[in-house]
C-alpha positions as CSV (number, residue, x, y, z in Angstrom):
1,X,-9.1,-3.1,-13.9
2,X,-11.9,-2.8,-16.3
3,X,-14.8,-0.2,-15.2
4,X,-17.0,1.2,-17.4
5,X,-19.5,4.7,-16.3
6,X,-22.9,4.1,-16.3
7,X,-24.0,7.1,-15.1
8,X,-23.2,11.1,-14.5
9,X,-22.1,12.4,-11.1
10,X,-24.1,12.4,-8.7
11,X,-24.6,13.6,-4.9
12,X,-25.7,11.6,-2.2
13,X,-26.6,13.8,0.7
14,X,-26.7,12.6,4.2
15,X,-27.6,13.9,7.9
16,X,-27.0,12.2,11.0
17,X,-27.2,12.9,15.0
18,X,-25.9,11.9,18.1
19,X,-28.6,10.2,20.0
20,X,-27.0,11.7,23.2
21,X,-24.0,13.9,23.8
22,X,-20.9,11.7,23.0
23,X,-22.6,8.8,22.0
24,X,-21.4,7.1,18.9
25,X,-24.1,6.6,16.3
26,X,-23.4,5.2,12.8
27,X,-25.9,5.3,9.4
28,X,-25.6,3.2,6.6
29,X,-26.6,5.0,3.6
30,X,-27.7,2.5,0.5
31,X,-26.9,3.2,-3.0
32,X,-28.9,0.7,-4.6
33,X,-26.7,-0.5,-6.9
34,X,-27.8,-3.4,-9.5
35,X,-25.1,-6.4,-8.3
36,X,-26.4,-8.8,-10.8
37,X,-24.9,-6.5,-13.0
38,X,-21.9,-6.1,-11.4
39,X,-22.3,-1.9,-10.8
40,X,-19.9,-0.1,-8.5
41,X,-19.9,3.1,-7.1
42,X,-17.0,5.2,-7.9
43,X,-16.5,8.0,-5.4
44,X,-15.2,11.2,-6.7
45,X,-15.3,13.1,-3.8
46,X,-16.9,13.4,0.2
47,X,-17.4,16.9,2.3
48,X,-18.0,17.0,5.6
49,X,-19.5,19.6,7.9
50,X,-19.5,18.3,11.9
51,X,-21.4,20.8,14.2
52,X,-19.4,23.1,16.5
53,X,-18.4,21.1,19.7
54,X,-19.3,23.1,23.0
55,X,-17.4,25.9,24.5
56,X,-16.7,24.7,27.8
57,X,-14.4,26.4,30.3
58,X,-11.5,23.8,31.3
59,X,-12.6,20.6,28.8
60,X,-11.5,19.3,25.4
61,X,-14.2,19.1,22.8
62,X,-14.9,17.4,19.9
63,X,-16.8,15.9,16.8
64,X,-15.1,13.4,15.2
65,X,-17.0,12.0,12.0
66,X,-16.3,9.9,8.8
67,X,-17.4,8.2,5.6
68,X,-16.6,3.9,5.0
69,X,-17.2,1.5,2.7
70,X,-17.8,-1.0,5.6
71,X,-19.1,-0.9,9.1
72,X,-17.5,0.1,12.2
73,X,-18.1,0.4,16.1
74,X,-16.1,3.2,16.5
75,X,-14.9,6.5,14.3
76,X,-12.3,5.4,12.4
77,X,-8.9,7.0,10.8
78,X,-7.6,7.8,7.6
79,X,-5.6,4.7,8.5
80,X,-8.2,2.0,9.2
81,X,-8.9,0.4,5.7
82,X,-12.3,1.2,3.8
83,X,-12.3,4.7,6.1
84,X,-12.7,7.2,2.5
85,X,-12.8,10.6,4.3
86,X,-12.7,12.0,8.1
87,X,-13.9,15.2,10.0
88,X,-12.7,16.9,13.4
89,X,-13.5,20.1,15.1
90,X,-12.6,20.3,18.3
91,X,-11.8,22.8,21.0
92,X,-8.8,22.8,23.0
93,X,-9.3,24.3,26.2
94,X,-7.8,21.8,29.0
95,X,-6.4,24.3,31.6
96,X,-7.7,27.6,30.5
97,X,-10.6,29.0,32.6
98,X,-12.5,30.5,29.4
99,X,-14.0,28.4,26.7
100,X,-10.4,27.6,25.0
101,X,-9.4,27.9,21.0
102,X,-11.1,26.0,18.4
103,X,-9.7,24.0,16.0
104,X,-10.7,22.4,12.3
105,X,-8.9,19.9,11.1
106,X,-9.1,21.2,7.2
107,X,-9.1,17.9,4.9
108,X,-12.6,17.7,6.3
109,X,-13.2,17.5,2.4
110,X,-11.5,15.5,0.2
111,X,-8.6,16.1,-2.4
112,X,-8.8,18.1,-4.7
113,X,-6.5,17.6,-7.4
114,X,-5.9,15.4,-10.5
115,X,-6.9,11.7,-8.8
116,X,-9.1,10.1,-11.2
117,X,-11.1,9.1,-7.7
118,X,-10.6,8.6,-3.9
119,X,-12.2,4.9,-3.8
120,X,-14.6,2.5,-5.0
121,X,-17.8,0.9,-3.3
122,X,-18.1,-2.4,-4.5
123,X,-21.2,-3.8,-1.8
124,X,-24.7,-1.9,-1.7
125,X,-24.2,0.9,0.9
126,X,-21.5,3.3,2.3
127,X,-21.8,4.4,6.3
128,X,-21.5,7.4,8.1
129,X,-19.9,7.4,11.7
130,X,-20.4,10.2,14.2
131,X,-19.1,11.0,17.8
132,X,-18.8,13.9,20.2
133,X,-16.3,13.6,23.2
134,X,-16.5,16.1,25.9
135,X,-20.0,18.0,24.9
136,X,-22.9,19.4,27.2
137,X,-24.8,18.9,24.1
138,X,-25.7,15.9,21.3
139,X,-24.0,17.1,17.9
140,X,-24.1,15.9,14.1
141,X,-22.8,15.9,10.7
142,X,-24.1,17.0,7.3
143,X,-22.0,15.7,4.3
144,X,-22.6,15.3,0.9
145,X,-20.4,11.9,-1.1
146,X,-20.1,12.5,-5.0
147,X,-19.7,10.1,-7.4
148,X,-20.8,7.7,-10.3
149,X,-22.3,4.6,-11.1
150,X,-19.9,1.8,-13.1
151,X,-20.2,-1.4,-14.3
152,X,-17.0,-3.4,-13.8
153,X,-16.5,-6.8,-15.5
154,X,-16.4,-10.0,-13.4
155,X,-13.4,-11.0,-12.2
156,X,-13.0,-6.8,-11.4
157,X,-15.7,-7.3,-9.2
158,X,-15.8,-10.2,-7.7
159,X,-11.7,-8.9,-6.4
160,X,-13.9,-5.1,-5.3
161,X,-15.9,-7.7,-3.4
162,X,-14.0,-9.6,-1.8
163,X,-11.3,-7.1,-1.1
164,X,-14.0,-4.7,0.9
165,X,-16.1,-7.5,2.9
166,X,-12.4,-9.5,4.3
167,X,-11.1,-5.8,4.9
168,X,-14.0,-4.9,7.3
């Protein structure tokens, strides 16, 4: 695989909210690269900060976010394909007549260590996913995706391509 860096890091910052409380909402954050020339986006690293989900006696709370290289209709896993990084907090409190124990699931930001980078986005845009379950109250997500701009020669990108749109 052939790639060369066009650019320095940068940081792409993003905001999104539920419309309603529990609502799934989904943004698709472009990155204008130049196709003609064949420019990817190599992603060095995501972070992710859901909102608190509600404190309520007796229910299960949650925000569930991540980052894609491709659409979805849902929030999906570290195990659906083109899915780059997740987020969870949630409250556990099925049962209990107070407000429960909270919860962070803590590779809410990505990997830290000697990977040269944690994906590639071959098509124009990357999307952000967002749902609450159990909430009084609508919640969000602030993140922040890091990365840089390559050029990758043609038969590289043409497999990037075609890899990401059949995966979705």
């Amino acid at each position: 695989m052939s790639l060369k860096k066009t650019s320095d890091a940068i940081a792409i910052s993003f905001g999104l909210n539920e419309l309603a409380a529990n609502t799934f909402i989904q943004e698709e954050v472009a990155l204008q690269l130049d196709i003609l020339n064949n420019e990817v986006f190599v992603v060095l690293a995501i972070d992710l900060d859901p909102k608190v989900p509600d404190a309520l006696a007796g229910v299960d709370t949650a925000v569930l976010t991540a980052v894609s290289s491709t659409s979805f209709a849902f929030v999906p896993g570290l195990s659906t394909t083109n899915c780059l990084a997740t987020g969870r907090t949630e409250i556990q409190a099925a049962g209990f007549v107070d407000s429960g124990v909270g919860f962070d699931r803590t590779a809410s930001s990505t990997y830290t260590g000697e990977v040269p980078y944690i994906g590639l986005i071959a098509t124009n845009n990357f999307f952000v996913q967002l749902q609450g379950q159990g909430n009084a109250n609508a919640k969000g997500v602030a993140g922040r995706v890091w990365g840089y701009r390559a050029r990758a020669d043609a038969s590289t990108y043409a497999a990037l391509v075609q890899s990401e749109v059949l995966s979705a």
